[in-house]
C-alpha positions as CSV (number, residue, x, y, z in Angstrom):
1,X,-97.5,40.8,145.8
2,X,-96.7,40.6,142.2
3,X,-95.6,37.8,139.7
4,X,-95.4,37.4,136.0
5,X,-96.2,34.7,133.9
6,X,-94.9,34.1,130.5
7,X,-96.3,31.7,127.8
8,X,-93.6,31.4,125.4
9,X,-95.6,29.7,122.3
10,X,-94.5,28.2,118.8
11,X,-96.4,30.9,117.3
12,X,-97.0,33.6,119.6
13,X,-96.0,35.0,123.1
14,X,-97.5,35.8,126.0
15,X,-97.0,38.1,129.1
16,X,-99.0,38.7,132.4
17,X,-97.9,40.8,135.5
18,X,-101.0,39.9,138.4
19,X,-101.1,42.3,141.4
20,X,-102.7,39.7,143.8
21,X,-105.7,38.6,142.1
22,X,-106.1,41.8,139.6
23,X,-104.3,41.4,135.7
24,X,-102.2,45.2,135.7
25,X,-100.4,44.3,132.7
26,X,-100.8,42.0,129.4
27,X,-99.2,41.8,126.4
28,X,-99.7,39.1,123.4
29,X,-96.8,39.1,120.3
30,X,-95.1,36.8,117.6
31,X,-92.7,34.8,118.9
32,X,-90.1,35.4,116.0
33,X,-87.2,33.3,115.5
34,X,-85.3,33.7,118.6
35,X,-87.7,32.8,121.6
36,X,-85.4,33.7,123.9
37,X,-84.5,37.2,123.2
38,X,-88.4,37.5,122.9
39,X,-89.0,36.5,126.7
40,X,-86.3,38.9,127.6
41,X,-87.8,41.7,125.2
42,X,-91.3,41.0,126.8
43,X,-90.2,41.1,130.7
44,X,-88.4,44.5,129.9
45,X,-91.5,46.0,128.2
46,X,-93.7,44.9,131.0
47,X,-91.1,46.4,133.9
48,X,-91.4,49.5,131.6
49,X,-95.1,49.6,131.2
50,X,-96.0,48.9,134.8
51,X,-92.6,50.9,136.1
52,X,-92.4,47.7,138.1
53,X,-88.5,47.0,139.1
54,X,-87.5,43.5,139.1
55,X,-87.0,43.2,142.5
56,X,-90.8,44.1,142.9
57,X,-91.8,41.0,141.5
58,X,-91.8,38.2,143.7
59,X,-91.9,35.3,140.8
60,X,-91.6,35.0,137.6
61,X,-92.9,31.5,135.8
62,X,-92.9,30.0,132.3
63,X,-95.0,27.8,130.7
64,X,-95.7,26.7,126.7
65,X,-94.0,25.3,123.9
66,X,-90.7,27.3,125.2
67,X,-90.8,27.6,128.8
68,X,-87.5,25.9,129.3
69,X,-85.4,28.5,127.8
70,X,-86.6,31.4,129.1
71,X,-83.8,32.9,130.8
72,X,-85.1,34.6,133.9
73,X,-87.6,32.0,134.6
74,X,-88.2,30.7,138.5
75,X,-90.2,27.7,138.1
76,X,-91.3,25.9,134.5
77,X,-95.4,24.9,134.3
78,X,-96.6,22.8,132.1
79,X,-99.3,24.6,129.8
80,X,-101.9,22.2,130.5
81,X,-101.8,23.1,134.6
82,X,-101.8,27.0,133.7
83,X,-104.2,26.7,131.1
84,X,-106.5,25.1,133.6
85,X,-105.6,27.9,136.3
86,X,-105.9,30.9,133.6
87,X,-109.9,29.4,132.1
88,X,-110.6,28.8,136.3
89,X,-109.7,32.6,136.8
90,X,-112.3,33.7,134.1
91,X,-115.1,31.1,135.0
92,X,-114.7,29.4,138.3
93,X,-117.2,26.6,137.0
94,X,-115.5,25.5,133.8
95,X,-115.0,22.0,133.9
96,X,-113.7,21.3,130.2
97,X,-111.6,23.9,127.8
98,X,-110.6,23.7,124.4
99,X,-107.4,25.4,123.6
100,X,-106.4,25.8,119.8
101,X,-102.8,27.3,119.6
102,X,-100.6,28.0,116.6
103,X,-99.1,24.7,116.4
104,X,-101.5,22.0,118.8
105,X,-104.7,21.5,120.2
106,X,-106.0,20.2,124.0
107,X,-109.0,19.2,125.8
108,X,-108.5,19.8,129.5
109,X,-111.4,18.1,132.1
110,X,-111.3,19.7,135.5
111,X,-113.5,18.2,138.5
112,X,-115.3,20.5,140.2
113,X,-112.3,22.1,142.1
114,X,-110.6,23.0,139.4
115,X,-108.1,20.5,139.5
116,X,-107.1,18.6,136.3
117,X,-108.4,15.2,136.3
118,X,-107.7,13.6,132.2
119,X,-106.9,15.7,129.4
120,X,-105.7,14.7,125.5
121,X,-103.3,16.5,123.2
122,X,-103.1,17.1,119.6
123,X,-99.6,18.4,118.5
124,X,-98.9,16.0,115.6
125,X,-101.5,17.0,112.9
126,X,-101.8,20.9,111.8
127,X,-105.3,20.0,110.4
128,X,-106.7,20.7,113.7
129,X,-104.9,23.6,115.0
130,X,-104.1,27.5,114.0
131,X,-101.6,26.7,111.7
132,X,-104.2,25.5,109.1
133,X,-106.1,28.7,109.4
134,X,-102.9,30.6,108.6
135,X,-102.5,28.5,105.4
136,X,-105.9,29.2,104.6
137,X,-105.5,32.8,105.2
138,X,-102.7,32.7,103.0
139,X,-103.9,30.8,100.0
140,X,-107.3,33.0,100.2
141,X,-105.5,36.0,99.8
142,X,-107.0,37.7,103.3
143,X,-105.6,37.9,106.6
144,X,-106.4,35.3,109.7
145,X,-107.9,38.2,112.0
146,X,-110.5,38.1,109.2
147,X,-111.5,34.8,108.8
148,X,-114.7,34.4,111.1
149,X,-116.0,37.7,109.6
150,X,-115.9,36.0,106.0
151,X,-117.2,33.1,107.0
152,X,-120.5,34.5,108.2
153,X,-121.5,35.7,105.3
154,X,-121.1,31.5,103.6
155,X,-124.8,30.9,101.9
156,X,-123.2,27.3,100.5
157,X,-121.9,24.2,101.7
158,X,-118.8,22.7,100.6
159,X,-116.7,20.1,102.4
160,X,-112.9,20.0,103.5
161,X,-112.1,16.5,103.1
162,X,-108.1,16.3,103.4
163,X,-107.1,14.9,107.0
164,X,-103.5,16.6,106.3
165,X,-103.0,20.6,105.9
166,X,-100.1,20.2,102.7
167,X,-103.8,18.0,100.8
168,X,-106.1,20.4,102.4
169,X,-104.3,23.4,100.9
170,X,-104.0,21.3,97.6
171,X,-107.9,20.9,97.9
172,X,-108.8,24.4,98.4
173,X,-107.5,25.9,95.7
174,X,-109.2,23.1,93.6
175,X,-111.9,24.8,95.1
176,X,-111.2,28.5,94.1
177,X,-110.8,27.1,90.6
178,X,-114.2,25.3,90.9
179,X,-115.4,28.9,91.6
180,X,-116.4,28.5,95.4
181,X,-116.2,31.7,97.3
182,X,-113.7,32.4,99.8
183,X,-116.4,33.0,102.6
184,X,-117.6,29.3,102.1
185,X,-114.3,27.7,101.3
186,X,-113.6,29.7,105.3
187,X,-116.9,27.9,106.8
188,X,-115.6,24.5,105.6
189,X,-112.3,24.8,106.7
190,X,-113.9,25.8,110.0
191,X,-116.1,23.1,109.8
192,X,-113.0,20.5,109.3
193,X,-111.3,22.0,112.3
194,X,-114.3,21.8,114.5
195,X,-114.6,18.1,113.3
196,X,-111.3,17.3,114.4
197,X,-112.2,19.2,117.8
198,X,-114.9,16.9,118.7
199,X,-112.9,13.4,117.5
200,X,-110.5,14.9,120.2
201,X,-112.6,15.3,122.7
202,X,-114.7,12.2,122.3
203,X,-111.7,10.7,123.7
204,X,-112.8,12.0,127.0
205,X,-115.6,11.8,129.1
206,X,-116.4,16.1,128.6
207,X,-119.2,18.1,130.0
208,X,-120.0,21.4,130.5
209,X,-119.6,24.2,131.0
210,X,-117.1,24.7,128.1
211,X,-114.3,27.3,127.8
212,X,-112.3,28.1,124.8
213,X,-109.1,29.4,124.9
214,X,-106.0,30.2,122.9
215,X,-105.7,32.3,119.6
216,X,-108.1,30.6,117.3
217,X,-111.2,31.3,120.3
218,X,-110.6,35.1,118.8
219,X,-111.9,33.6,115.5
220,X,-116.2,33.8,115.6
221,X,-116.3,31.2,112.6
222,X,-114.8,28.8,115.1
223,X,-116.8,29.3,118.2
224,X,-120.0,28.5,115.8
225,X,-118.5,25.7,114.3
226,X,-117.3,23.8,117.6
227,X,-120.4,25.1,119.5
228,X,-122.5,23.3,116.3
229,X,-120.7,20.4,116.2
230,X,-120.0,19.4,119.9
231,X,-124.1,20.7,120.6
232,X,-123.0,22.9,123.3
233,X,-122.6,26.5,124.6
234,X,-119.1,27.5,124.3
235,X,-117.3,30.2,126.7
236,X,-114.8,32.2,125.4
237,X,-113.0,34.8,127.6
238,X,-112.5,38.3,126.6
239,X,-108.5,37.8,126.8
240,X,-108.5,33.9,125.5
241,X,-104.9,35.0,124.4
242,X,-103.3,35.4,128.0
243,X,-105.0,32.1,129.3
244,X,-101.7,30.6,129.8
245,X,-99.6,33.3,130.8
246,X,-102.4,33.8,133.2
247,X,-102.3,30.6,135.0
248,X,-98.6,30.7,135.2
249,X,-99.0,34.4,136.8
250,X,-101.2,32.8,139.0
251,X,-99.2,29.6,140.1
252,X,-96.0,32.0,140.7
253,X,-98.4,33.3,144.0
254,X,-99.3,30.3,145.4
């Protein structure tokens, strides 16, 4: 039995094609301007990678910020349920996840079945999501891939204070002109997200174990910083990318 999953994301895309319980094909790309030729583009590279016909597959669901238009599309999941299902399938005994995309941020609790019991959203404020990595990227003069590399090598402290990304961008190049270095102008933005990662999940009653997922988990700089500041052990899977894709893969077999 086979089944796709696609995660159609503000920022990025993703693709999963599951072979009962085994991932045989995954694929992570912008999302571009035109979501839903990008679907379309991603289901025909998958068929072509895997040499998978269509009528091989026997569902294909959507989840994420554009699940609804995907053309080809069985059954739309919401991204909290697959992100839930996706973190489950990498540790069985997560219980809360953290998932910082392009464009919002969650806290998902899960009792100890793996069902969702309370989770919170953030998809108002870029301060506390990828998006403010991208403008920091951008206004350091680097590139977001290496962002948690930099920030390793910080020796100083400087704070972020600006609660809105159009300020925060304001305030960092304040601090270029102050003379701060990028690497520790990176750890305090890192810092700031993390912040606003904790005030998020302080609305719920978390615990542990702890899974991050989503883009910004790729970012090392970020684990430390949440891990830090929340005084906990953070998971992050190998593929935190394809978490959502995953768990809609995964629903499409049930």
């Amino acid at each position: 039995m086979k089944t796709i999953g696609i995660d159609l994301g503000s920022r990025m895309s993703k693709i999963v094609v599951l072979q009962k319980d085994k991932i045989i094909y995954s694929r992570v790309t912008d999302t571009g301007v035109n979501p839903r030729k990008r679907s379309e583009e991603l289901l025909a590279e998958a068929l072509e990678a895997t040499s998978l016909h269509i009528s091989e597959i026997k569902n294909i669901y959507s989840t994420g910020y554009g699940r609804n238009i995907v053309p080809f599309s069985d059954k739309r999941i919401s991204e909290i349920s697959c992100h839930a299902k996706g973190a489950r399938y990498f540790f069985p005994q997560v219980r809360t996840i953290i998932d910082i995309g392009g464009q919002d941020s969650k806290i998902i609790l899960l009792n100890g079945e793996g069902h969702v019991i309370d989770f919170v959203m953030n998809d108002r404020c870029a301060a506390g999501t990828g998006k403010f990595l991208e403008v920091t990227a951008t206004t350091l003069e680097t590139t977001i891939d290496e962002l948690g590399e930099l920030s390793e090598h910080s020796t100083k402290k400087v704070d972020i204070n600006s609660t809105c990304v159009v300020f925060a961008e304001s305030e960092i190049i304040g601090l270029i002109a102050e003379g701060w270095g990028k690497e520790d102008i990176i750890k305090a933005v890192h810092h700031s997200i993390a912040k606003r990662t904790k005030n998020l999940a302080s609305q719920l009653h978390w615990q542990e174990p702890v899974v991050f997922t989503g883009g910004v988990a790729k970012n090392t700089g970020m684990q430390t910083a949440i891990s830090k500041i929340m005084g906990s052990e953070i998971i992050v899977p190998e593929k935190s990318f394809i978490t959502g894709a995953l768990g809609a893969a995964i629903f499409a077999q049930e």
